[in-house]
CHARMM internal coordinates of N, CA and C (Angstrom, degrees):
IC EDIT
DIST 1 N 1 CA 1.4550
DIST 1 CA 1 C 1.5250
ANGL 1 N 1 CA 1 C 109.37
DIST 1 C 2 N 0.9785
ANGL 1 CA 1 C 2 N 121.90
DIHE 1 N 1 CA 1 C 2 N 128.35
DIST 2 N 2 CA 1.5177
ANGL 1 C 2 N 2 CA 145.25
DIHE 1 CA 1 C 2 N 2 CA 156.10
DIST 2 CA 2 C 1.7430
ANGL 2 N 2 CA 2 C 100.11
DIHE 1 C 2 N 2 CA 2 C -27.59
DIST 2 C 3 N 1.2645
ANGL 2 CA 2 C 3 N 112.38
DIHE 2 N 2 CA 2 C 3 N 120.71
DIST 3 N 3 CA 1.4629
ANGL 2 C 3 N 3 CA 121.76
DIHE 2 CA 2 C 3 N 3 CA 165.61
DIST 3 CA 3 C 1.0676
ANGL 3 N 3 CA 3 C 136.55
DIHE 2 C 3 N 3 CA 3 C -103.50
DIST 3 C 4 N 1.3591
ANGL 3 CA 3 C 4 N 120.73
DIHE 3 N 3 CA 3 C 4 N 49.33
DIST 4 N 4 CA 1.6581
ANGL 3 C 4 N 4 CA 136.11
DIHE 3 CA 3 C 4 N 4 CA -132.89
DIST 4 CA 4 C 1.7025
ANGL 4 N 4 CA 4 C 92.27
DIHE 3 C 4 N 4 CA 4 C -177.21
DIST 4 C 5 N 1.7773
ANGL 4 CA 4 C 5 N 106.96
DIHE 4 N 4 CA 4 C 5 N 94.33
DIST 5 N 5 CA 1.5399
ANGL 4 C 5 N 5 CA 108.51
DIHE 4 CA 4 C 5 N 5 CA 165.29
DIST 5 CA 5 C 1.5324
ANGL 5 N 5 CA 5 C 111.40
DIHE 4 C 5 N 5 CA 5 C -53.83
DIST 5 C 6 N 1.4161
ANGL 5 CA 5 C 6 N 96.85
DIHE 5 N 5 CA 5 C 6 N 131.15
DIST 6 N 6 CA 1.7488
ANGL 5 C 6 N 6 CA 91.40
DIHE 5 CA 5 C 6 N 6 CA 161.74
DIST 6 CA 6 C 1.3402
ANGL 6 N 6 CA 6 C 122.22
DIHE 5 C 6 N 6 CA 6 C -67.74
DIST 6 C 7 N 1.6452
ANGL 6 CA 6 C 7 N 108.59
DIHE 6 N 6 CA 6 C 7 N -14.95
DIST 7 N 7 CA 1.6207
ANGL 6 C 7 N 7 CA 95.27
DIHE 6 CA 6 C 7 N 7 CA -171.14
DIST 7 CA 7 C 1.7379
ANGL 7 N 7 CA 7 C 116.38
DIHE 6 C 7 N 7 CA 7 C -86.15
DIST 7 C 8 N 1.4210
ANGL 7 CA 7 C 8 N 123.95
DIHE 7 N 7 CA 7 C 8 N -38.60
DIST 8 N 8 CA 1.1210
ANGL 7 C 8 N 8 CA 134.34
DIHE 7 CA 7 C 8 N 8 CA -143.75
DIST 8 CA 8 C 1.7586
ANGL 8 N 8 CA 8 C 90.59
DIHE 7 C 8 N 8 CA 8 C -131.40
DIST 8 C 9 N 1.4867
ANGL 8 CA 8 C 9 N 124.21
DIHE 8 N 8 CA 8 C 9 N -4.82
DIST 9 N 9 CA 1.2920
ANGL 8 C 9 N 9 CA 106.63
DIHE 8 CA 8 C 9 N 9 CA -164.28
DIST 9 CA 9 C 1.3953
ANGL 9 N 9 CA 9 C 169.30
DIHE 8 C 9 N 9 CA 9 C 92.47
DIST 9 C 10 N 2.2877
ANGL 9 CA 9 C 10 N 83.09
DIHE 9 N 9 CA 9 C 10 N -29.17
DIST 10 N 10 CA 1.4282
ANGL 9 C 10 N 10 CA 115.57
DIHE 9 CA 9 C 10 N 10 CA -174.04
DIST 10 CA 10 C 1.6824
ANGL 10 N 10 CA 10 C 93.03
DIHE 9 C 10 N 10 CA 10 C -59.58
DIST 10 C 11 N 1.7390
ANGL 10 CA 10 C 11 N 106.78
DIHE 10 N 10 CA 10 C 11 N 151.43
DIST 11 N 11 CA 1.3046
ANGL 10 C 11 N 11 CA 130.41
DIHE 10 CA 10 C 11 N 11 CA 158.60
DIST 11 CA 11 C 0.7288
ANGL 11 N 11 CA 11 C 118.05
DIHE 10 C 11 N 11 CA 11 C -151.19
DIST 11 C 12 N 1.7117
ANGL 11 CA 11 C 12 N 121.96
DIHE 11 N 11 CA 11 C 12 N -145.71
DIST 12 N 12 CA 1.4194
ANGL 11 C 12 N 12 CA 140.86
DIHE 11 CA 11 C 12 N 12 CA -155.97
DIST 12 CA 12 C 1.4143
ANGL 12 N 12 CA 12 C 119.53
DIHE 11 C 12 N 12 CA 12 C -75.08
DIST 12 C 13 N 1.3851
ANGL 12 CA 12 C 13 N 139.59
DIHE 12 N 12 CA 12 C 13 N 113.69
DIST 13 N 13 CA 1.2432
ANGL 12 C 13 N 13 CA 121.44
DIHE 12 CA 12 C 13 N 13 CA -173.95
DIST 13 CA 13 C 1.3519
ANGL 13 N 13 CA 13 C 101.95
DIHE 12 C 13 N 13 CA 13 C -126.85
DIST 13 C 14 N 1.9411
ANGL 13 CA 13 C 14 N 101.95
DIHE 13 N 13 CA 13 C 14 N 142.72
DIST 14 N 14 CA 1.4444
ANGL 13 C 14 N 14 CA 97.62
DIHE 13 CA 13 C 14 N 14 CA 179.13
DIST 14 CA 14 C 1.2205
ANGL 14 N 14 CA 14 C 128.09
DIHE 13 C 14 N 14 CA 14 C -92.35
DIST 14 C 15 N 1.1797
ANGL 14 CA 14 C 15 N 142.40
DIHE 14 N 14 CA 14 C 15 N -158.86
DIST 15 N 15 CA 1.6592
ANGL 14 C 15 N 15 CA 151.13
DIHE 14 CA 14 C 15 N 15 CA 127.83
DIST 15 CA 15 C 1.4883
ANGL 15 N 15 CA 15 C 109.03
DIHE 14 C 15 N 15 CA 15 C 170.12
DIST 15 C 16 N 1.4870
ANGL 15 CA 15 C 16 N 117.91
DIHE 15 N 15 CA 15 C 16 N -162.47
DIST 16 N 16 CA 1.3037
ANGL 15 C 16 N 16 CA 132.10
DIHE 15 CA 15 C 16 N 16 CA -164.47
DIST 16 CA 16 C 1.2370
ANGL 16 N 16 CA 16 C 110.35
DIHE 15 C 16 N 16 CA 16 C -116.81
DIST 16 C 17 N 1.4732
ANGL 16 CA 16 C 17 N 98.96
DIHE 16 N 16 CA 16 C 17 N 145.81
DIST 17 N 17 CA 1.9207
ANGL 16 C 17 N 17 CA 141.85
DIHE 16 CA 16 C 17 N 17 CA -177.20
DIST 17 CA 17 C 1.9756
ANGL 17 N 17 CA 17 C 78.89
DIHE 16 C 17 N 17 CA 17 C -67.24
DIST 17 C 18 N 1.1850
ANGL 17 CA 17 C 18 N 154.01
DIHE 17 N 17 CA 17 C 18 N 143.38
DIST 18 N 18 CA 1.0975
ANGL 17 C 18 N 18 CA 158.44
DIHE 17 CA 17 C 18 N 18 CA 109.00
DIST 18 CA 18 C 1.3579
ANGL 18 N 18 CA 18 C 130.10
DIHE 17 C 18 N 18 CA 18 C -87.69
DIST 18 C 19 N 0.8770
ANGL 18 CA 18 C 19 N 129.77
DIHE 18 N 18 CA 18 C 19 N 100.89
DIST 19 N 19 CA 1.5879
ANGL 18 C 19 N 19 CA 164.60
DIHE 18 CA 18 C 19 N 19 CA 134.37
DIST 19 CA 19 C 1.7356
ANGL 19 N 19 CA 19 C 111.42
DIHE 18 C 19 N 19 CA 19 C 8.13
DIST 19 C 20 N 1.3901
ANGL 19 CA 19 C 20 N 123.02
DIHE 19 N 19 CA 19 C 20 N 141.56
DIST 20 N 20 CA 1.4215
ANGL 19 C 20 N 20 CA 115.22
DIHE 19 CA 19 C 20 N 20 CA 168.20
DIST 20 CA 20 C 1.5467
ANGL 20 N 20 CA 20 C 95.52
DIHE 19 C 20 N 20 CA 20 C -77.52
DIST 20 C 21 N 1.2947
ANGL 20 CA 20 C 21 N 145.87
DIHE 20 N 20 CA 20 C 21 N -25.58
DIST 21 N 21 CA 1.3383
ANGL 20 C 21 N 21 CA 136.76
DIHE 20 CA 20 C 21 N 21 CA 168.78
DIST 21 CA 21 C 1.2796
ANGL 21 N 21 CA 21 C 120.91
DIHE 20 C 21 N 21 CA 21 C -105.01
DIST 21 C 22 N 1.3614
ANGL 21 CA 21 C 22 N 95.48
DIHE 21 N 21 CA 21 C 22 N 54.01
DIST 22 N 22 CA 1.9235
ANGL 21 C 22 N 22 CA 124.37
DIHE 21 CA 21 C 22 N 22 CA 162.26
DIST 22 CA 22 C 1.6457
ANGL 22 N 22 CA 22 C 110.49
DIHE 21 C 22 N 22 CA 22 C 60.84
DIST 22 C 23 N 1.6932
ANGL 22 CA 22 C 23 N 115.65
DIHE 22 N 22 CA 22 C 23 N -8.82
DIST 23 N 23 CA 1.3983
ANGL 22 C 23 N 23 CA 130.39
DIHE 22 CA 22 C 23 N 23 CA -164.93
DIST 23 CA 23 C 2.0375
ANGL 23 N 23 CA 23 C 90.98
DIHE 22 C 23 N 23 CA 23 C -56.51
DIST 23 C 24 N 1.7384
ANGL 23 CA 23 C 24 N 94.61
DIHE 23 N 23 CA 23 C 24 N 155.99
DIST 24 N 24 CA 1.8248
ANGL 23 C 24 N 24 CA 94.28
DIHE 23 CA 23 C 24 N 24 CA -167.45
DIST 24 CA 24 C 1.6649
ANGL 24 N 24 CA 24 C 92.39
DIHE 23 C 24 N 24 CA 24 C -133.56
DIST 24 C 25 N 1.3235
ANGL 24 CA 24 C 25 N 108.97
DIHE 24 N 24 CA 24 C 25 N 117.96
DIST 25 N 25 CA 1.4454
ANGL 24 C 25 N 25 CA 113.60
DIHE 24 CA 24 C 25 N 25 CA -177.01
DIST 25 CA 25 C 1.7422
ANGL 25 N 25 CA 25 C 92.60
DIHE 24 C 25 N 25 CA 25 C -101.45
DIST 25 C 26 N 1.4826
ANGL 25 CA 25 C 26 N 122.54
DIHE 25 N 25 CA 25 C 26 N -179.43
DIST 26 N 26 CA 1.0707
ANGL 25 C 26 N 26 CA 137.23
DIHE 25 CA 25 C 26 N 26 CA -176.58
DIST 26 CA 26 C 1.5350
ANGL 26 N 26 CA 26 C 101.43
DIHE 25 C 26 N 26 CA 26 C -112.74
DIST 26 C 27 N 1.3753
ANGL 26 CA 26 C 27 N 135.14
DIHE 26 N 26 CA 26 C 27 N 103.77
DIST 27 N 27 CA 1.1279
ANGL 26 C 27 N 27 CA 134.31
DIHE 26 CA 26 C 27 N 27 CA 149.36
DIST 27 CA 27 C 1.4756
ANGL 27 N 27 CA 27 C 131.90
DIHE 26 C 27 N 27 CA 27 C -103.20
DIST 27 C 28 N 1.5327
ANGL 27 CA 27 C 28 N 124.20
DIHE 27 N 27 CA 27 C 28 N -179.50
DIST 28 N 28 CA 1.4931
ANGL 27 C 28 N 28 CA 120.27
DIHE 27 CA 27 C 28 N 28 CA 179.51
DIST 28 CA 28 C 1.6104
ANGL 28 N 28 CA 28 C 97.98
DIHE 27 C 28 N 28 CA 28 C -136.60
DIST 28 C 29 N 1.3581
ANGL 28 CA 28 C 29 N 117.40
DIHE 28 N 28 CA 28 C 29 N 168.89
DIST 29 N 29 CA 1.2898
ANGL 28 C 29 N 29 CA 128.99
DIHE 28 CA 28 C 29 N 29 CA -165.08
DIST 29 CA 29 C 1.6910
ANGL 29 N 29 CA 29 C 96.43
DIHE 28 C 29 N 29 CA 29 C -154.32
DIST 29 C 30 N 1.4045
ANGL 29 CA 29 C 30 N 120.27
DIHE 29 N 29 CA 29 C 30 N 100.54
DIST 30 N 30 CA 1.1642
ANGL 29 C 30 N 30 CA 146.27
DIHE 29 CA 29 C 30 N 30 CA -178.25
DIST 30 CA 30 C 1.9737
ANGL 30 N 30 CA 30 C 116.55
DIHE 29 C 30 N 30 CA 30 C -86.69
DIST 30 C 31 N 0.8605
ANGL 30 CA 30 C 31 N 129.40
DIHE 30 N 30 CA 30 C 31 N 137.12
DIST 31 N 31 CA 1.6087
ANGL 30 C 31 N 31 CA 150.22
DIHE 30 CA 30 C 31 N 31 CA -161.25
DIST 31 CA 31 C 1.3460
ANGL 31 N 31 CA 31 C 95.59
DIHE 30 C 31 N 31 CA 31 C -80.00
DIST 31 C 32 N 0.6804
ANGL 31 CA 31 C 32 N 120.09
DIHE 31 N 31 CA 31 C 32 N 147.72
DIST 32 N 32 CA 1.8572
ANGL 31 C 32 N 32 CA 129.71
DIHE 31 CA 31 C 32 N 32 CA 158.60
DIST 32 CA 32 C 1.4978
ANGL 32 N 32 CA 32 C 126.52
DIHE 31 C 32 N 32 CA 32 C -63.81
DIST 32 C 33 N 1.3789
ANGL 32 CA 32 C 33 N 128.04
DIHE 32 N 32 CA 32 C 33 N 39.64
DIST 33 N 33 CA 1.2186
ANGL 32 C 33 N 33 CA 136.23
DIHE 32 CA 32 C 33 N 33 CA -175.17
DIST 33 CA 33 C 1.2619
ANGL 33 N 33 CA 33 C 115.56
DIHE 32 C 33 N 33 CA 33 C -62.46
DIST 33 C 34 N 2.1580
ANGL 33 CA 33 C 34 N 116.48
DIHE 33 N 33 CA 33 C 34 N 127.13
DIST 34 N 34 CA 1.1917
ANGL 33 C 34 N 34 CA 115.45
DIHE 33 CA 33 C 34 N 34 CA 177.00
DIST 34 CA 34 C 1.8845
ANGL 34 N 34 CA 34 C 93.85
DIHE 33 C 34 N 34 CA 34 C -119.63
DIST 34 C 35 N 1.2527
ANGL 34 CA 34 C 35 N 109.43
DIHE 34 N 34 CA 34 C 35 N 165.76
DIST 35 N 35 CA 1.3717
ANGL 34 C 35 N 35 CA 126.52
DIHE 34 CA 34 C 35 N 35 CA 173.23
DIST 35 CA 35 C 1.3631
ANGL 35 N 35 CA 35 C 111.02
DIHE 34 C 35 N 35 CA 35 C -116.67
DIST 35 C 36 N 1.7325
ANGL 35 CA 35 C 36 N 114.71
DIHE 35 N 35 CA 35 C 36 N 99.78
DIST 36 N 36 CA 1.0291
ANGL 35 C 36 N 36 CA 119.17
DIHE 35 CA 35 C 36 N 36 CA -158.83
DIST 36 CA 36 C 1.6511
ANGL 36 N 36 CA 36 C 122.73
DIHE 35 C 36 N 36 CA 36 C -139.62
DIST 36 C 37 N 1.0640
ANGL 36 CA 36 C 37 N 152.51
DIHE 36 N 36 CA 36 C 37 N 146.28
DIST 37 N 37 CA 1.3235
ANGL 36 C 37 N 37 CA 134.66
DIHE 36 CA 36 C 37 N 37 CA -150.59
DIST 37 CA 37 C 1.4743
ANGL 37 N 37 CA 37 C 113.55
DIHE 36 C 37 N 37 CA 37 C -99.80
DIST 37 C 38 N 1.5466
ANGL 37 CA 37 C 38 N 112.53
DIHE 37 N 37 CA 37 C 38 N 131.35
DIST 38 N 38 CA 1.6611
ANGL 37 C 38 N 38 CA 105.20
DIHE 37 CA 37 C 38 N 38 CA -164.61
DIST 38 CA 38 C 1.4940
ANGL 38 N 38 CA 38 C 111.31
DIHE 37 C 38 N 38 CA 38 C -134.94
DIST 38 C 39 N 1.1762
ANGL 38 CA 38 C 39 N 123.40
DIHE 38 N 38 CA 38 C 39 N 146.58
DIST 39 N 39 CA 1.8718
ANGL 38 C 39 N 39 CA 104.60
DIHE 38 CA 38 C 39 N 39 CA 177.25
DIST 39 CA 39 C 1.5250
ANGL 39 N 39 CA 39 C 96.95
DIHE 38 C 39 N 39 CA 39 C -81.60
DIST 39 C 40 N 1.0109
ANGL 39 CA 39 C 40 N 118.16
DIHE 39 N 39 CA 39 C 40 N 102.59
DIST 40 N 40 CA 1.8749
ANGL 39 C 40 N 40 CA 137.03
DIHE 39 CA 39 C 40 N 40 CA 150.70
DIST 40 CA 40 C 1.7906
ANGL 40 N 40 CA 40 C 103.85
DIHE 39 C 40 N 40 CA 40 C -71.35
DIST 40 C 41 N 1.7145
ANGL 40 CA 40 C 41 N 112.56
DIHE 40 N 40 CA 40 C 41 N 101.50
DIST 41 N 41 CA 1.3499
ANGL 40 C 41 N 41 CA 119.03
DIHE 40 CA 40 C 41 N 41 CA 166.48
DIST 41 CA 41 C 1.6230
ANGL 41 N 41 CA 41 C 116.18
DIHE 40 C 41 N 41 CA 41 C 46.77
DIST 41 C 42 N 1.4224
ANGL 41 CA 41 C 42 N 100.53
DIHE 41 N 41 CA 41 C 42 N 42.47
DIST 42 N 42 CA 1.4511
ANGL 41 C 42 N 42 CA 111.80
DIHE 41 CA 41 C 42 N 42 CA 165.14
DIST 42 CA 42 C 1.6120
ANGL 42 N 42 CA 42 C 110.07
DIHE 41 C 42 N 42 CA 42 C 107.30
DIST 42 C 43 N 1.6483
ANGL 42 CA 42 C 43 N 108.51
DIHE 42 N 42 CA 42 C 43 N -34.37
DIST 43 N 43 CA 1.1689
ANGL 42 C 43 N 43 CA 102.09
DIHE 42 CA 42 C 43 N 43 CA 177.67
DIST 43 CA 43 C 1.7303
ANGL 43 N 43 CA 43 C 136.53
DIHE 42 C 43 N 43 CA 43 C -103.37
DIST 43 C 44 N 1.1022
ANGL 43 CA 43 C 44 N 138.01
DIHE 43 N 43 CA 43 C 44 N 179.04
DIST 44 N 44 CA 1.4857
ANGL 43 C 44 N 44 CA 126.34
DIHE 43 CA 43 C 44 N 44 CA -168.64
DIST 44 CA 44 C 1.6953
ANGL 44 N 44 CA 44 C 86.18
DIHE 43 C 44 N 44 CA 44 C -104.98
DIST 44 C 45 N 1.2464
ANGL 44 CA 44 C 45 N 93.88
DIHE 44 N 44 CA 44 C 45 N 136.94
DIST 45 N 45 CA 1.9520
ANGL 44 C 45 N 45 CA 109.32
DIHE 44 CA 44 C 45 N 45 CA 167.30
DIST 45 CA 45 C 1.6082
ANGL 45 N 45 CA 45 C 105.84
DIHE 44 C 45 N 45 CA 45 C 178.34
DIST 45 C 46 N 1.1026
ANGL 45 CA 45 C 46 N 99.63
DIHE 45 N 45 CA 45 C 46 N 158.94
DIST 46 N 46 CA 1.3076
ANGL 45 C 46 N 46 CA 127.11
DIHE 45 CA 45 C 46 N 46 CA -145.33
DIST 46 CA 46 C 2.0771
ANGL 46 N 46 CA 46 C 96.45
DIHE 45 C 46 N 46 CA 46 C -89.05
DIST 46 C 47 N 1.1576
ANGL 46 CA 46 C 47 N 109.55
DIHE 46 N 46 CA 46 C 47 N 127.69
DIST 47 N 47 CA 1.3444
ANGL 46 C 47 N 47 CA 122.17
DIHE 46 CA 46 C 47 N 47 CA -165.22
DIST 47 CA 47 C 1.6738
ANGL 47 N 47 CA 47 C 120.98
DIHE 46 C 47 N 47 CA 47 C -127.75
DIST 47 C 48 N 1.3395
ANGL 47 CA 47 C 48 N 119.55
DIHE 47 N 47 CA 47 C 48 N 117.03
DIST 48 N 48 CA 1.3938
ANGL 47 C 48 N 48 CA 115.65
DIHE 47 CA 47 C 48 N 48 CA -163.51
DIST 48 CA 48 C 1.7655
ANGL 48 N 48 CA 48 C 97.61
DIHE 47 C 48 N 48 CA 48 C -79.82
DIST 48 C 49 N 1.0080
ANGL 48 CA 48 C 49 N 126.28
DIHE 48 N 48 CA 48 C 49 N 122.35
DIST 49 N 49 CA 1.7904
ANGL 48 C 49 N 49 CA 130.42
DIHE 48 CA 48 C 49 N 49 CA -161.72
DIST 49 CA 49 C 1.8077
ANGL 49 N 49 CA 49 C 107.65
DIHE 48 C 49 N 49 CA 49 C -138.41
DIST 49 C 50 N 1.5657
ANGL 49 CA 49 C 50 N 110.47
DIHE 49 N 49 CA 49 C 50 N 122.25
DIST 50 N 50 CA 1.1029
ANGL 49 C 50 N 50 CA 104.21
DIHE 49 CA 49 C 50 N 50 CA 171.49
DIST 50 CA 50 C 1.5759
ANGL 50 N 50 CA 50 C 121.02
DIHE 49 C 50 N 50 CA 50 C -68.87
DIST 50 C 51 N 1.7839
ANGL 50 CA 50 C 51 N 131.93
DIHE 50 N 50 CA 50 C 51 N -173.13
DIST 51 N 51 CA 1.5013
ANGL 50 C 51 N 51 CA 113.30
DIHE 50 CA 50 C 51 N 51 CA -165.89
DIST 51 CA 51 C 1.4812
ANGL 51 N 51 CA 51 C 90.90
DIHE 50 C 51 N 51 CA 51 C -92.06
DIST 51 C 52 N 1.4708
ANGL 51 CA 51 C 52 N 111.66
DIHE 51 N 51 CA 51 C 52 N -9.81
DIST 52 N 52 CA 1.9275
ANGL 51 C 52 N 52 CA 115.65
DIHE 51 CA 51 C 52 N 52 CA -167.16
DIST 52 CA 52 C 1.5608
ANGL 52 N 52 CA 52 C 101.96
DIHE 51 C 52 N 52 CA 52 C -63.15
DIST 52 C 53 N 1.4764
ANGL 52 CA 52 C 53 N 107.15
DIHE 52 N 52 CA 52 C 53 N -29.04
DIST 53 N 53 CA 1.5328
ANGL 52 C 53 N 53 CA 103.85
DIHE 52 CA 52 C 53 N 53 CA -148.65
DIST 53 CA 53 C 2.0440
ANGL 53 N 53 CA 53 C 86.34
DIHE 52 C 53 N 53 CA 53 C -101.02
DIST 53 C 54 N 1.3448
ANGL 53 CA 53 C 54 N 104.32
DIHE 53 N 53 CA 53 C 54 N -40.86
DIST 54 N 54 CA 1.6550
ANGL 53 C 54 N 54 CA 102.50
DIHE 53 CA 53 C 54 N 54 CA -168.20
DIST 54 CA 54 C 1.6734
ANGL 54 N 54 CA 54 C 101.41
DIHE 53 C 54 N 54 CA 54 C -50.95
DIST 54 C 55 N 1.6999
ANGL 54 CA 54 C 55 N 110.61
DIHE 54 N 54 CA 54 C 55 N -43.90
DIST 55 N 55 CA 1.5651
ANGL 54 C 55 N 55 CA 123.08
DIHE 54 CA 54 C 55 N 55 CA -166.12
DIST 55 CA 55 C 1.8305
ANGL 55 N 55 CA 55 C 104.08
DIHE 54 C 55 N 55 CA 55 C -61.07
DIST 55 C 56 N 1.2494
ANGL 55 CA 55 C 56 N 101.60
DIHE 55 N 55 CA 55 C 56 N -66.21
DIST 56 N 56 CA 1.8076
ANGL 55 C 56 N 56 CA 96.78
DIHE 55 CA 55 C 56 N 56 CA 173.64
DIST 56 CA 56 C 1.2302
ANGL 56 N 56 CA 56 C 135.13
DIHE 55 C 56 N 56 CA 56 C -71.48
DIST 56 C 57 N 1.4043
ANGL 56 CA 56 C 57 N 115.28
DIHE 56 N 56 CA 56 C 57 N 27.00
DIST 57 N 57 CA 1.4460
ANGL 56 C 57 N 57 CA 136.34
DIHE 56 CA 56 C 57 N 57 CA 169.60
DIST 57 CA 57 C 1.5675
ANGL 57 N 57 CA 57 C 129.18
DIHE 56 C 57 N 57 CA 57 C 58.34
DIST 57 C 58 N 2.1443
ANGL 57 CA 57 C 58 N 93.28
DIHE 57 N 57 CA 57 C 58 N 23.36
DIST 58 N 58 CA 1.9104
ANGL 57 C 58 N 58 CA 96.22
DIHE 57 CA 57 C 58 N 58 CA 163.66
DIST 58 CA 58 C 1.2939
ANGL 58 N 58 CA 58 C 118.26
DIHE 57 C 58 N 58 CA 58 C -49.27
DIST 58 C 59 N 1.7041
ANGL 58 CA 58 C 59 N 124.65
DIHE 58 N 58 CA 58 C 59 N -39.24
DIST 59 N 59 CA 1.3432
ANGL 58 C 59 N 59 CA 115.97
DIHE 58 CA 58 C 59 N 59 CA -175.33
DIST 59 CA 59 C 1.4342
ANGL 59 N 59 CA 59 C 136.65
DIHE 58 C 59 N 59 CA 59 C -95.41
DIST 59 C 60 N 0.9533
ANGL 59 CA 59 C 60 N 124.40
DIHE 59 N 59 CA 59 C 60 N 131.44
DIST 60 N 60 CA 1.6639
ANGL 59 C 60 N 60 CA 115.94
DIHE 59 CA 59 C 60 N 60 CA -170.90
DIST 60 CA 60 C 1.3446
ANGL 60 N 60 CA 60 C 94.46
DIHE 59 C 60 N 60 CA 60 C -108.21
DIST 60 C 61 N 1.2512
ANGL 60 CA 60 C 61 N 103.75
DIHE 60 N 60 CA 60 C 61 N 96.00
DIST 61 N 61 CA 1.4598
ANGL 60 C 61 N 61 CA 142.76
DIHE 60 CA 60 C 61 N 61 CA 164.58
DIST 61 CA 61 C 1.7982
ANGL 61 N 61 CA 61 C 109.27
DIHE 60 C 61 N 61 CA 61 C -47.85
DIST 61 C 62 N 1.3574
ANGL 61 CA 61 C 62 N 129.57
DIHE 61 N 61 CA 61 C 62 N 118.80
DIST 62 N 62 CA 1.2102
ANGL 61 C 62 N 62 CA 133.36
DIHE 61 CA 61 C 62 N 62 CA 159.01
DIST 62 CA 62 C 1.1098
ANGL 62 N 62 CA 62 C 132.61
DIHE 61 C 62 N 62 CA 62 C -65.46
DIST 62 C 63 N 1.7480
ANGL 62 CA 62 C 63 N 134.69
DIHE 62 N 62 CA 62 C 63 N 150.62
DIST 63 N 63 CA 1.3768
ANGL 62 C 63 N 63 CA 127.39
DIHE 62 CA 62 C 63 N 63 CA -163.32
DIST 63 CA 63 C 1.4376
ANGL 63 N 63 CA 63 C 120.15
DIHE 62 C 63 N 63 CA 63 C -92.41
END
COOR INIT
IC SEED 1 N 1 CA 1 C
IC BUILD
């Protein structure tokens, strides 16, 4: 699945694992993406949506 809300944009963000002896690994920190069904411009289809955007009511979710 795509990790990149369609609505707002949120994605992939990087940085580093840090170590009690300061050592710096490369990690990523991923969004909460659900695949969920929405009326997009009249019609019902299926929309990759972070939980930030489903919770404050950007999406109008289909029945």
């Amino acid at each position: 699945m795509a990790s990149i809300c369609e609505i707002c944009g949120k994605g992939e963000m990087a940085g580093s694992n840090v170590s009690h002896s300061n050592r710096h690994t490369k990690r990523s920190w991923k969004p909460n993406i659900q695949r969920v069904r929405a009326v997009v411009k009249g019609a019902t289809r299926g929309v990759n949506v972070c939980t930030r955007c489903l919770r404050s009511g950007k999406v109008n979710r289909a029945i």
